[in-house]
C-alpha positions in Angstrom: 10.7 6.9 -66.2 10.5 9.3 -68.8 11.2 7.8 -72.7 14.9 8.7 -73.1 15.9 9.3 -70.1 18.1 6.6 -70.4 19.9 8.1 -73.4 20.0 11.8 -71.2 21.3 10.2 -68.3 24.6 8.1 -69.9 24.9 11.4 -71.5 24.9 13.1 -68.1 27.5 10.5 -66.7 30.0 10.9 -69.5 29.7 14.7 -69.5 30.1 14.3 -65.5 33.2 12.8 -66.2 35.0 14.7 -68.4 33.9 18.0 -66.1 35.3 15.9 -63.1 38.8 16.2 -65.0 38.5 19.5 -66.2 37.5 20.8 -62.7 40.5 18.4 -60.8 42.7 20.3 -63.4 41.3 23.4 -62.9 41.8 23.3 -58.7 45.6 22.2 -59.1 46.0 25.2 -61.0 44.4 27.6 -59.3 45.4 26.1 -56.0 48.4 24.2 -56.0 48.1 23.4 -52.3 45.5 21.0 -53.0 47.9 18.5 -54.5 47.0 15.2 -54.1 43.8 16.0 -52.9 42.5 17.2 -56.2 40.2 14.6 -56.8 37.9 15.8 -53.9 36.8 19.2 -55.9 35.2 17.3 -58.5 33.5 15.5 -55.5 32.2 18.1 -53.9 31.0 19.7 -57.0 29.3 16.2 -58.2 27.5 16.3 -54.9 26.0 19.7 -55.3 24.8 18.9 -58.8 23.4 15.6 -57.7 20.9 17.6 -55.9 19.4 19.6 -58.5 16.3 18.8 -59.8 17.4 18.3 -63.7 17.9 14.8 -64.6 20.7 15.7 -66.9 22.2 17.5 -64.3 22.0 14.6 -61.2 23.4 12.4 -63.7 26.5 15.0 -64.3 27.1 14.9 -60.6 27.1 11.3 -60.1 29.9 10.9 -63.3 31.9 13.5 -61.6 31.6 11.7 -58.3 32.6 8.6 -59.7 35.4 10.0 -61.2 36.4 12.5 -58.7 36.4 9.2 -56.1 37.9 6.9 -58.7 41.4 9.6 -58.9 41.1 10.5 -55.9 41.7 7.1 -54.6 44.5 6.1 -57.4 46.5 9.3 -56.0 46.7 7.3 -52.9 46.5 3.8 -54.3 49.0 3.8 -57.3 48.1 0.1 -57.5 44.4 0.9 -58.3 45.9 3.9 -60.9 43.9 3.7 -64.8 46.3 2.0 -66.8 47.9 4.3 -69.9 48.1 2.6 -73.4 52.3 3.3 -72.6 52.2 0.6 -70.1 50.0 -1.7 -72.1 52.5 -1.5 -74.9 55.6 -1.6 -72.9 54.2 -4.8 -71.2 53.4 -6.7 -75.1 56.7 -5.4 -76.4 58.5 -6.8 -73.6 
């Protein structure tokens, strides 16, 4: 393992991420048939990236597979769904 690698691939991950939402955005947009399934795009594009030879760039693929699975599943799953500061402060109000 290269030295700071490490740092390049949490780096990778979080920008993974944030592409998985921008891209799950972008498809509902463009495509509103996709729905519910908007998750998958991010997926799909995670995967392609995950097979690149850039470290930076597997690393971007795996965060935007994580995330494109993770909302993918809470569209079907509300139980599983992140949980918004809202609800965190309805629920200590209450």
């Amino acid at each position: 393992m290269k030295k700071g690698s490490g740092i390049a691939a949490a780096g990778g991950l979080v920008v993974g991420g944030i592409a998985a939402n921008f891209v799950s955005k972008q498809a509902a947009t463009m495509v509103p048939a996709v729905g519910k399934y908007s998750g998958a795009v991010p997926i799909i594009v995670g995967w392609l990236l995950a097979g690149m030879k850039n470290d930076i760039a597997k690393a971007a693929g795996a965060g935007m597979i994580a995330v494109g699975g993770a909302n993918l599943v809470a569209s079907f799953v509300p139980a599983v769904a992140p949980v918004s500061d809202q609800v965190i402060t309805d629920a200590v109000i209450k």
